[in-house]
C-alpha positions, -999 to +999 in steps of 0.1 A: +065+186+374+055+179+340+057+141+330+060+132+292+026+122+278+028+089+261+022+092+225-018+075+220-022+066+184-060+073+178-084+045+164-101+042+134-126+028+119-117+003+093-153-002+079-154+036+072-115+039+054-126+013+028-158+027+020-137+062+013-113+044-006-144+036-028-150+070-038-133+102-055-108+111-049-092+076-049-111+061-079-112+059-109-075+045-102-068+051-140-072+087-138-065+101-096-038+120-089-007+097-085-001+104-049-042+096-043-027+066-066-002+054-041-017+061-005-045+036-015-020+010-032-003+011-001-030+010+022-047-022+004-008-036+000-001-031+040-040-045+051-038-077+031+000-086+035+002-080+075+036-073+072+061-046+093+071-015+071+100-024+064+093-056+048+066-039+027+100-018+013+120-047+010+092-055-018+110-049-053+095-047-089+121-070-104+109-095-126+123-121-102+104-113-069+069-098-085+047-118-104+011-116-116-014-149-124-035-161-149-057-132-159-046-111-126-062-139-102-034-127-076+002-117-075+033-130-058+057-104-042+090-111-024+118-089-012+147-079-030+173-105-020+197-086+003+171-077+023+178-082+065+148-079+082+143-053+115+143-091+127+171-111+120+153-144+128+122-134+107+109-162+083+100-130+059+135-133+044+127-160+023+091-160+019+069-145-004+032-127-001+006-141-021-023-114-027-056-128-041-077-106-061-112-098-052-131-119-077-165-097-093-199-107-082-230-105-099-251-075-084-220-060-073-218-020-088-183-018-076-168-053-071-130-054-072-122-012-060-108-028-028-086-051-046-050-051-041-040-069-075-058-044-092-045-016-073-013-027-075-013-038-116-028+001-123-002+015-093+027-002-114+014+010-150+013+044-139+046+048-123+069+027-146+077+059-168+095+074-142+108+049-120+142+049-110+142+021-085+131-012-079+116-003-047+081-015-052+067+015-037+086+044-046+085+084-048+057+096-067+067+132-055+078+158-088+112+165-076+116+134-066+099+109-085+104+074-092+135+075-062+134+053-032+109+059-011+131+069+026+120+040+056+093+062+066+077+070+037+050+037+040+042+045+073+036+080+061+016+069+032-008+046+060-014+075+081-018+100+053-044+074+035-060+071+065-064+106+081-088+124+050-116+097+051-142+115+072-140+125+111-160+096+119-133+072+114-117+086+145-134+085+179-102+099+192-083+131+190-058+140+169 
């Protein structure tokens, strides 16, 4: 007999992904590839909102449920209003995620490459041209671009951000 191995998901190192995320080929966030653009918007988004998948893609661009503050000091995101969560009982319905930005320090070379509010500000710049949705994060794919994003396209862009730091971020197999 043969039983089914249960499917491990490996760990990583957290300390070790930011510290990639830091570096070429995911800054300067101006000028990376778009799809180096997105994997780290995503990632930051997913780390500091603690929210499921598919309430990060209930997150819309519409003037109504995104909003930036004074001078980029954070930004509020909410979901699209017809959203049902996986969880009908889910307080996300309603509520909105708050995202403070990393505020500069003196001494600091690199001071606000992990911020999400900057990341997402330079994320929505970029893609505007060509978006066809209001999917917050959407396809940045050429045949494809600017499309909504299918439901496992976040998850996708978490593992794929994740995987090409360095083999030291992962103790376990692949």
């Amino acid at each position: 007999l043969n039983p089914p191995r249960p499917h491990l998901i490996p760990s990583w190192d957290l300390a070790v992904v930011l510290q990639a995320l830091q570096q070429d080929p995911s800054e300067p966030l101006q000028s990376v590839e778009l799809n180096a653009l997105s994997l780290k918007t995503a990632l930051l988004t997913a780390l500091t909102s603690v929210k499921r998948v598919g309430d990060l893609q209930a997150l819309s661009v519409n003037s109504s449920c995104l909003e930036f503050g004074p001078a980029d000091s954070h930004i509020v995101l909410r979901p699209w209003p017809g959203y049902v969560p996986k969880v009908p009982t889910t307080p996300f319905r309603d509520q909105v995620v708050t995202l403070q930005a990393i505020p500069s320090q003196e001494g600091d070379p690199n001071p606000t490459l992990l911020c999400p509010v900057r990341a997402l500000r330079i994320y929505l710049e970029r893609t505007q041209p060509f978006r066809r949705s209001e999917q917050l994060f959407s396809v940045t794919e050429d045949s494809r671009s600017g499309r909504l994003s299918s439901k496992g396209s976040p998850t996708g862009l978490w593992m794929r951000s994740v995987r090409p730091t360095r083999p030291e971020a992962y103790p376990a197999r692949w």
